[in-house]
PyMOL Python script that loads the backbone (N, CA, C, O; Angstrom):
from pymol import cmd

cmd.read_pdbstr("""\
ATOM      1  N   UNK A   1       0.838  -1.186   0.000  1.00  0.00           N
ATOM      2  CA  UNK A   1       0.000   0.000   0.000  1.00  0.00           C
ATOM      3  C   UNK A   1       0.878   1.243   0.000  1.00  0.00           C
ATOM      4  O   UNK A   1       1.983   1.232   0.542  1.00  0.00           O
ATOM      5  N   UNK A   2       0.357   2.371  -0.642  1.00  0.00           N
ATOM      6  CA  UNK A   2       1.164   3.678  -0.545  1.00  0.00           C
ATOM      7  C   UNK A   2       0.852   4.373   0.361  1.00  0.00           C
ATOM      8  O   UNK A   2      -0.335   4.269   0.671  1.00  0.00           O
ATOM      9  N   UNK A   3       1.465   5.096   0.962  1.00  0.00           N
ATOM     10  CA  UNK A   3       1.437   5.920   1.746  1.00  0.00           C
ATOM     11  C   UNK A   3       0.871   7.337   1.252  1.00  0.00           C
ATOM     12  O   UNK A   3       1.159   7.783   0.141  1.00  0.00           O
ATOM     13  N   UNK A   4      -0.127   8.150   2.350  1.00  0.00           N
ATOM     14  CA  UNK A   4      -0.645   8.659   1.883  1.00  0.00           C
ATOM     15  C   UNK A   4      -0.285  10.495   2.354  1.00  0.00           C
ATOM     16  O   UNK A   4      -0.171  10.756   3.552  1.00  0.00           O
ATOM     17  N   UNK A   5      -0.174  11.342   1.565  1.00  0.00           N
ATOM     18  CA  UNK A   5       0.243  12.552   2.190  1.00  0.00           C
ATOM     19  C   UNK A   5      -0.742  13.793   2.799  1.00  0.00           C
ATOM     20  O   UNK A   5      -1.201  14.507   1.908  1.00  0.00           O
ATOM     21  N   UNK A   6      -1.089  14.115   4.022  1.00  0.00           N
ATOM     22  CA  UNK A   6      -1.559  14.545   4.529  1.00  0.00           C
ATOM     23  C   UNK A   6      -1.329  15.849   4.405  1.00  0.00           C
ATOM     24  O   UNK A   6      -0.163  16.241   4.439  1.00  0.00           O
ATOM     25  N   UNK A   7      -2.135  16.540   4.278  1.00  0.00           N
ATOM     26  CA  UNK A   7      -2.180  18.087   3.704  1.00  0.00           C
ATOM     27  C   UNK A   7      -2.623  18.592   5.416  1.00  0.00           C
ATOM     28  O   UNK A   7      -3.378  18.000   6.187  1.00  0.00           O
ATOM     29  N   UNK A   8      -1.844  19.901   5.648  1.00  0.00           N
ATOM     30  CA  UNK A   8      -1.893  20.558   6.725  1.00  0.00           C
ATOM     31  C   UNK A   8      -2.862  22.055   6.691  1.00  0.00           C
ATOM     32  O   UNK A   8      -2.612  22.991   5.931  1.00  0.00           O
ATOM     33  N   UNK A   9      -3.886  22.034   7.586  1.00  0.00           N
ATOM     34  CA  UNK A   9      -4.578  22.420   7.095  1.00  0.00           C
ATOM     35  C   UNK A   9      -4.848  23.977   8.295  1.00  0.00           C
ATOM     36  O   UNK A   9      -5.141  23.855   9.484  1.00  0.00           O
ATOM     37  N   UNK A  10      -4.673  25.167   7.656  1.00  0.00           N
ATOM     38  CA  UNK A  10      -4.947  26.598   8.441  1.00  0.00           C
ATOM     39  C   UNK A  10      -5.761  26.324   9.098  1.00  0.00           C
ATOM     40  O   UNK A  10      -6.421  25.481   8.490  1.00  0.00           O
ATOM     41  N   UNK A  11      -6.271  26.550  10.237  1.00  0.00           N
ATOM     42  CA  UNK A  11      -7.351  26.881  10.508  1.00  0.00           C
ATOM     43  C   UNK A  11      -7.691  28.541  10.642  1.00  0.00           C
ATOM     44  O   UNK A  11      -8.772  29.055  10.354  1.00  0.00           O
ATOM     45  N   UNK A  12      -6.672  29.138  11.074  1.00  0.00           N
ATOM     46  CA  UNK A  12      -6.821  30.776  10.837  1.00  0.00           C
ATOM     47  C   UNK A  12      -7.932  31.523   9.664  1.00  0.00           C
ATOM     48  O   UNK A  12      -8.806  32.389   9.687  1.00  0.00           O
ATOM     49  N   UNK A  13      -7.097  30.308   8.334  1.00  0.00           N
ATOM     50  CA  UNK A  13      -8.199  30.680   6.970  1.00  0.00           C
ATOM     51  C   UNK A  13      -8.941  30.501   6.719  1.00  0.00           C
ATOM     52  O   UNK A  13      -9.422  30.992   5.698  1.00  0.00           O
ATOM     53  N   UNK A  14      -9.367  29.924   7.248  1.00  0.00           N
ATOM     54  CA  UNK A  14     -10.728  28.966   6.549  1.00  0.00           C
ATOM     55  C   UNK A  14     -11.829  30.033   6.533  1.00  0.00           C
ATOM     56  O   UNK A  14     -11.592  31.133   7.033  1.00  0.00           O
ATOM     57  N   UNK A  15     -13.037  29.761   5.977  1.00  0.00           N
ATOM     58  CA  UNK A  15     -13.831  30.973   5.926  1.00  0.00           C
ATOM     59  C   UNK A  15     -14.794  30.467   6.626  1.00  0.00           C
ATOM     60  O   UNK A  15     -15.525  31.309   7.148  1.00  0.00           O
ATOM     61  N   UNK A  16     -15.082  29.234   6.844  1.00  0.00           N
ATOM     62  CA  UNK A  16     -15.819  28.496   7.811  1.00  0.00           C
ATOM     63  C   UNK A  16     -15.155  27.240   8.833  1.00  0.00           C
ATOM     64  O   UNK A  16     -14.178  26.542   8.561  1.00  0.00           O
ATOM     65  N   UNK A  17     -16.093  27.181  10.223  1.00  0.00           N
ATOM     66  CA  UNK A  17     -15.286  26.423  11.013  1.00  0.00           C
ATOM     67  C   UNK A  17     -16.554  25.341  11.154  1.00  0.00           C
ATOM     68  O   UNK A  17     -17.644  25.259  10.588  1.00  0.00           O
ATOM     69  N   UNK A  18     -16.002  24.693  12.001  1.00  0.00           N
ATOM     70  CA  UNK A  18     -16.703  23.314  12.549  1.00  0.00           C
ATOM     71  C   UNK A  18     -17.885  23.480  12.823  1.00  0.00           C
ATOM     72  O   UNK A  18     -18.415  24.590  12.768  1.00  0.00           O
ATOM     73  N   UNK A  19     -18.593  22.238  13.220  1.00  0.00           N
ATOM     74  CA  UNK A  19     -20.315  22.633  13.640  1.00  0.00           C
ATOM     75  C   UNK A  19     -20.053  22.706  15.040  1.00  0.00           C
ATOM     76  O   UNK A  19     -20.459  23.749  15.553  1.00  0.00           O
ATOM     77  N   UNK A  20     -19.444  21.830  15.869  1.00  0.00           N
ATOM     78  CA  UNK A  20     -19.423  22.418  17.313  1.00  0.00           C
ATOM     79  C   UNK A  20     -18.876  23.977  17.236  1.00  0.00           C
ATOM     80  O   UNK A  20     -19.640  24.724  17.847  1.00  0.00           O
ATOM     81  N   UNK A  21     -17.857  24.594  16.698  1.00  0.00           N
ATOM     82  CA  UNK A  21     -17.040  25.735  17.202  1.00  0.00           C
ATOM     83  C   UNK A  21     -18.400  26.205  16.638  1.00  0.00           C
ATOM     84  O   UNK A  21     -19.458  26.067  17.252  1.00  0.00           O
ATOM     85  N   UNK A  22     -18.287  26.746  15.473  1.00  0.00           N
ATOM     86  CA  UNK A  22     -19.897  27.673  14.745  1.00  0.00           C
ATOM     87  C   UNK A  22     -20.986  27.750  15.790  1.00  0.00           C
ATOM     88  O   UNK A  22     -21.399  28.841  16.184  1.00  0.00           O
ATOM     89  N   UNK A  23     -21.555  26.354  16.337  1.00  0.00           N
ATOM     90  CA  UNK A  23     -22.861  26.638  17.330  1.00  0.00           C
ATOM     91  C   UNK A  23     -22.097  27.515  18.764  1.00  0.00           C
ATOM     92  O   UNK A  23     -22.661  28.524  19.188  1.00  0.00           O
ATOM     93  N   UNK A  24     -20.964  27.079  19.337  1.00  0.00           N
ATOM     94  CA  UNK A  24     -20.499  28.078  20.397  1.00  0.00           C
ATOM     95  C   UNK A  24     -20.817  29.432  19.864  1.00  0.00           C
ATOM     96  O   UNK A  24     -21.734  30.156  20.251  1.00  0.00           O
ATOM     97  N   UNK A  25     -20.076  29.649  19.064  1.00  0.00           N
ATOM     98  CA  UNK A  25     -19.615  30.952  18.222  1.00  0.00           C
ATOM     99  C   UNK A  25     -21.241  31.603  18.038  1.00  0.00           C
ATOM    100  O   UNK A  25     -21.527  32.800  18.004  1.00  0.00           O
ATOM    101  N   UNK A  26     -22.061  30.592  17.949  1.00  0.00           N
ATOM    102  CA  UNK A  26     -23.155  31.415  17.887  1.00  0.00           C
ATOM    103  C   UNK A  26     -23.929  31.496  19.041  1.00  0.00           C
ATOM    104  O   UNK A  26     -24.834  32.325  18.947  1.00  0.00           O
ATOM    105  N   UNK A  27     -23.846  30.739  20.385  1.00  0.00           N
ATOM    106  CA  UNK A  27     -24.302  30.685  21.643  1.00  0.00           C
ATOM    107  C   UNK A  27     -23.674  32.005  21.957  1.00  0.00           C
ATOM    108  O   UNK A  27     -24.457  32.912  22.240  1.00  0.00           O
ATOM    109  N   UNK A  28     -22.318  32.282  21.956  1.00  0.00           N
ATOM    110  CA  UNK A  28     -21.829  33.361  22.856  1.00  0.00           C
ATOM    111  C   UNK A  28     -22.466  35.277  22.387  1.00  0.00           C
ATOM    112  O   UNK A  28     -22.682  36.255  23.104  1.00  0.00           O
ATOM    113  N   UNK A  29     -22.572  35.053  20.858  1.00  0.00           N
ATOM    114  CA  UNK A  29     -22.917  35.763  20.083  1.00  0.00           C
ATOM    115  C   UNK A  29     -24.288  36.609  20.272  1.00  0.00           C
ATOM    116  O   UNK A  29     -24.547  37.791  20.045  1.00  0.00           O
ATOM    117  N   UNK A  30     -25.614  34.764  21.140  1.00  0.00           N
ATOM    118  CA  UNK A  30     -26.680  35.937  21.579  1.00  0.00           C
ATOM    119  C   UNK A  30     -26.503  35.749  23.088  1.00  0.00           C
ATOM    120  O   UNK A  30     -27.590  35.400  23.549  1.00  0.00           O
ATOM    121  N   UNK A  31     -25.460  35.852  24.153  1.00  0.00           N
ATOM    122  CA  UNK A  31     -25.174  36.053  25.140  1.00  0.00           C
ATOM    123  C   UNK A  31     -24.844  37.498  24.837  1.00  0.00           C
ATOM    124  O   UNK A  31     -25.189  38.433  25.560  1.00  0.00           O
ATOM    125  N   UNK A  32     -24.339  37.583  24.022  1.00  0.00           N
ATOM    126  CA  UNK A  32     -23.562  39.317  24.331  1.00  0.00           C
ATOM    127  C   UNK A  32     -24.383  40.487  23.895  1.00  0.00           C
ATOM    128  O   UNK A  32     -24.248  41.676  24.182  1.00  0.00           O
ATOM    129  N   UNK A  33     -25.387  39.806  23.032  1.00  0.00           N
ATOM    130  CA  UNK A  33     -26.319  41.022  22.032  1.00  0.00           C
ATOM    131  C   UNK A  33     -26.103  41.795  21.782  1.00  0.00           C
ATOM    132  O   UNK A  33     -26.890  42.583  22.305  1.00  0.00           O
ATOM    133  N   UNK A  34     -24.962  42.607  20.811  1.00  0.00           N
ATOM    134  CA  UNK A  34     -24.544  42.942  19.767  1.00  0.00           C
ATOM    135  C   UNK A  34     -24.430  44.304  20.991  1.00  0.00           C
ATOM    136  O   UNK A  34     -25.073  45.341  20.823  1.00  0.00           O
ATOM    137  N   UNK A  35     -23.441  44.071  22.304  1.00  0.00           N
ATOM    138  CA  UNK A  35     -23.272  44.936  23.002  1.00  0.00           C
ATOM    139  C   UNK A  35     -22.016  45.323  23.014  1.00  0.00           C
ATOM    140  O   UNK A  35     -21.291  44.331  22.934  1.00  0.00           O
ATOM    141  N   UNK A  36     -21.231  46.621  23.096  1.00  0.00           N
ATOM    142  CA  UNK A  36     -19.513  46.755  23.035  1.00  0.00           C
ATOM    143  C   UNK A  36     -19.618  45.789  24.635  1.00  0.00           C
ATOM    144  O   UNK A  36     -20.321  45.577  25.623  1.00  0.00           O
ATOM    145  N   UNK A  37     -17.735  45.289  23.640  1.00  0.00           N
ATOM    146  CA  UNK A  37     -17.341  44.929  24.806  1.00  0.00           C
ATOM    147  C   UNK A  37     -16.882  45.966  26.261  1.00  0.00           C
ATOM    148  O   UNK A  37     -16.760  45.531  27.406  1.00  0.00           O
ATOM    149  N   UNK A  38     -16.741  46.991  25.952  1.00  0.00           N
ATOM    150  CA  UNK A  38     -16.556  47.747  27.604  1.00  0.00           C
ATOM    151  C   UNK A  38     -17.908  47.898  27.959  1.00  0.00           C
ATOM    152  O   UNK A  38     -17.890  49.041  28.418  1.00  0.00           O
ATOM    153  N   UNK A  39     -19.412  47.389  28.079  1.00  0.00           N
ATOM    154  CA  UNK A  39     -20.708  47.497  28.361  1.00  0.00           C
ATOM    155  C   UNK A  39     -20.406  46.022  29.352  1.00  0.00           C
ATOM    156  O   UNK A  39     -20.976  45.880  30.434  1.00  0.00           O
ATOM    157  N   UNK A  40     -19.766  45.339  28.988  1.00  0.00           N
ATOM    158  CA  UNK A  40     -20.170  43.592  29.580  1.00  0.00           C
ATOM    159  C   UNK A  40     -19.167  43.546  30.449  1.00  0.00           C
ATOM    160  O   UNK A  40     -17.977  43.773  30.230  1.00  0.00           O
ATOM    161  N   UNK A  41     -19.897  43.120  31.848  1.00  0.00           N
ATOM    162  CA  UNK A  41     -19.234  43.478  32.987  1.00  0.00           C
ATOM    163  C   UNK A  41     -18.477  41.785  32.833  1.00  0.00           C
ATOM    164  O   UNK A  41     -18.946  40.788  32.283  1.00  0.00           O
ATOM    165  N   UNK A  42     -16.812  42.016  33.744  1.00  0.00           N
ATOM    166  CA  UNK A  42     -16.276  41.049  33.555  1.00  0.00           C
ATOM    167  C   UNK A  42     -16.742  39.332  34.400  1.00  0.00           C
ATOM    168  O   UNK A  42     -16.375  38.222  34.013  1.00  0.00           O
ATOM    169  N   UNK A  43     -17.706  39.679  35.709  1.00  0.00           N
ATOM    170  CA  UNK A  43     -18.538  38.805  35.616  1.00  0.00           C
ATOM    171  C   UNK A  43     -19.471  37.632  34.492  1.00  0.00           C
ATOM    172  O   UNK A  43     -19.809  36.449  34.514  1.00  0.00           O
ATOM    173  N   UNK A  44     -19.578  38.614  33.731  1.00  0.00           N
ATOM    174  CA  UNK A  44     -20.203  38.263  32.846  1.00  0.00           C
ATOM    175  C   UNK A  44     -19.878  37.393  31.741  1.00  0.00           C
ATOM    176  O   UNK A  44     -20.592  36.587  31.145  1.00  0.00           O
ATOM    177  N   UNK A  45     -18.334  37.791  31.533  1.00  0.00           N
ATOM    178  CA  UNK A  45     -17.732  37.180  30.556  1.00  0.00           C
ATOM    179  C   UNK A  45     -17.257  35.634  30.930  1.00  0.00           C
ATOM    180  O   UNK A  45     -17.356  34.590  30.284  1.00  0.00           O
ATOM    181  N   UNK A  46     -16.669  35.934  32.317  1.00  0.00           N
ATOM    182  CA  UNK A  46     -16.391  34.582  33.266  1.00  0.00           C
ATOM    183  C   UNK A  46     -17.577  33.445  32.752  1.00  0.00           C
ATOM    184  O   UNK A  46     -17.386  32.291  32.370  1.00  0.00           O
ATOM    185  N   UNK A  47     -18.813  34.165  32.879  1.00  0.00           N
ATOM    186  CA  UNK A  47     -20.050  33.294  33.050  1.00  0.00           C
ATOM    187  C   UNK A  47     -20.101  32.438  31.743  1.00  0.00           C
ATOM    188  O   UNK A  47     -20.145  31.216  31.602  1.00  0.00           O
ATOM    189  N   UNK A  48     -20.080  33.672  30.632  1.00  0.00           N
ATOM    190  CA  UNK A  48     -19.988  32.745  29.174  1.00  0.00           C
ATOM    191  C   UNK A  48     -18.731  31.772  28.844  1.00  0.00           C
ATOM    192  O   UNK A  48     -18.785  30.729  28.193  1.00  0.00           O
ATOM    193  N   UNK A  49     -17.890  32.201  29.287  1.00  0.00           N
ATOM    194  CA  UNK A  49     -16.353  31.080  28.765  1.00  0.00           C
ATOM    195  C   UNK A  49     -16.515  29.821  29.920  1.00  0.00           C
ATOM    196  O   UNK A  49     -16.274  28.682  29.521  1.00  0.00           O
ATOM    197  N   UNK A  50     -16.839  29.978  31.059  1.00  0.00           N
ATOM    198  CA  UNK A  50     -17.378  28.586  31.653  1.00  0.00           C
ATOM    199  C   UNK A  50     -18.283  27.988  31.431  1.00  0.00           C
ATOM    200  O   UNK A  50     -18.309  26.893  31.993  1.00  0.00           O
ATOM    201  N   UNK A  51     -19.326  28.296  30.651  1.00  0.00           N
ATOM    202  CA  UNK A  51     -20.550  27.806  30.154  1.00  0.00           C
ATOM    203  C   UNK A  51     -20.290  26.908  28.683  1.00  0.00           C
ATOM    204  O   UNK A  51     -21.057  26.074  28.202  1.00  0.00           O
ATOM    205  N   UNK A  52     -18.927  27.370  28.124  1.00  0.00           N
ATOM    206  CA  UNK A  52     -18.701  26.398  26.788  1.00  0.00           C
ATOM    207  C   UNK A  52     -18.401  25.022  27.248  1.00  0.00           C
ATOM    208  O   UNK A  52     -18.644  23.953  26.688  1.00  0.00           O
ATOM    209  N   UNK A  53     -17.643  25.340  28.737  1.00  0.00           N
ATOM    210  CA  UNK A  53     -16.706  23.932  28.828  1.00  0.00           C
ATOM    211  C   UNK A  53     -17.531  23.228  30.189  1.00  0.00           C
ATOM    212  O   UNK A  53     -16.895  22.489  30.940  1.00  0.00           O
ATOM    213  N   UNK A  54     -18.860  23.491  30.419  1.00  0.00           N
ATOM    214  CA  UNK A  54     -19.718  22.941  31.100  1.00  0.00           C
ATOM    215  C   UNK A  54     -20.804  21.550  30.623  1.00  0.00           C
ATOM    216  O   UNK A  54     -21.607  21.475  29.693  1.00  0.00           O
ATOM    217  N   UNK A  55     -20.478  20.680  31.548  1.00  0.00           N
ATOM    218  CA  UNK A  55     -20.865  18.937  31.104  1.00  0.00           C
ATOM    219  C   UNK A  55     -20.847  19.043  29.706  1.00  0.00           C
ATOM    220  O   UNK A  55     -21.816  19.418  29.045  1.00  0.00           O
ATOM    221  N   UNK A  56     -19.707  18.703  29.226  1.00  0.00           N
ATOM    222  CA  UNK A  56     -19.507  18.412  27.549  1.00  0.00           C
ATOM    223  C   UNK A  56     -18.113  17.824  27.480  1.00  0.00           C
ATOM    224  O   UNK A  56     -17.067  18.001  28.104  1.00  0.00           O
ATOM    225  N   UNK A  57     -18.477  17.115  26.553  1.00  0.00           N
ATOM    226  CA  UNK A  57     -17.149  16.044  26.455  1.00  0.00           C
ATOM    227  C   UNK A  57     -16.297  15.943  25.256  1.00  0.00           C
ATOM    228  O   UNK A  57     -17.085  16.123  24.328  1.00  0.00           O
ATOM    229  N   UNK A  58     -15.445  15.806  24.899  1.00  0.00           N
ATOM    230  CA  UNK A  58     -14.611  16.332  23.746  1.00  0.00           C
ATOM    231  C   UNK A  58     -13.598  15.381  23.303  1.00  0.00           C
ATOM    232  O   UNK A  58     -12.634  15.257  24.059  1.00  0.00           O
ATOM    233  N   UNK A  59     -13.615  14.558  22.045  1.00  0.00           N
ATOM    234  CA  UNK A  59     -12.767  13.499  21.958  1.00  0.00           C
ATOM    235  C   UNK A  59     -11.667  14.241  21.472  1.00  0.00           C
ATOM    236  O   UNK A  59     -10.601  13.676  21.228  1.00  0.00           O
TER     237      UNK A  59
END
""", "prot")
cmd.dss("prot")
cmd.show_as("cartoon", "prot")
cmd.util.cbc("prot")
cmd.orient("prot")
C-alpha cells in the first residue's frame, strides 16, 4: 500500500469552522447582544467562557 500525504490544514483561513465551534460561536454571540465589549461586565464574561466547557465532552 502507498502511503498517503496529509495536507496541513490553516485553521486561521478557513472561511468556515466546525459545527461544534460555529454553534459556540453562535451561543456566545446571543449572550452578548450585539453589546460593546466595555458594556459587559467582567462577571459576565467569566459566566460565558465557563458555560462552553460545562458537562460536555470532547474526543
Amino acid at each position: 500500500m502507498g502511503q498517503t500525504i496529509k495536507k496541513k490544514i490553516n485553521l486561521n483561513k478557513l472561511k468556515t469552522g466546525c459545527s461544534p465551534c460555529m454553534s459556540e460561536a453562535k451561543k456566545m454571540e446571543q449572550k452578548i447582544s450585539h453589546r460593546k465589549v466595555s458594556e459587559i461586565k467582567i462577571e459576565e464574561v467569566k459566566n460565558i467562557i465557563s458555560s462552553m466547557f460545562d458537562n460536555k465532552t470532547y474526543l
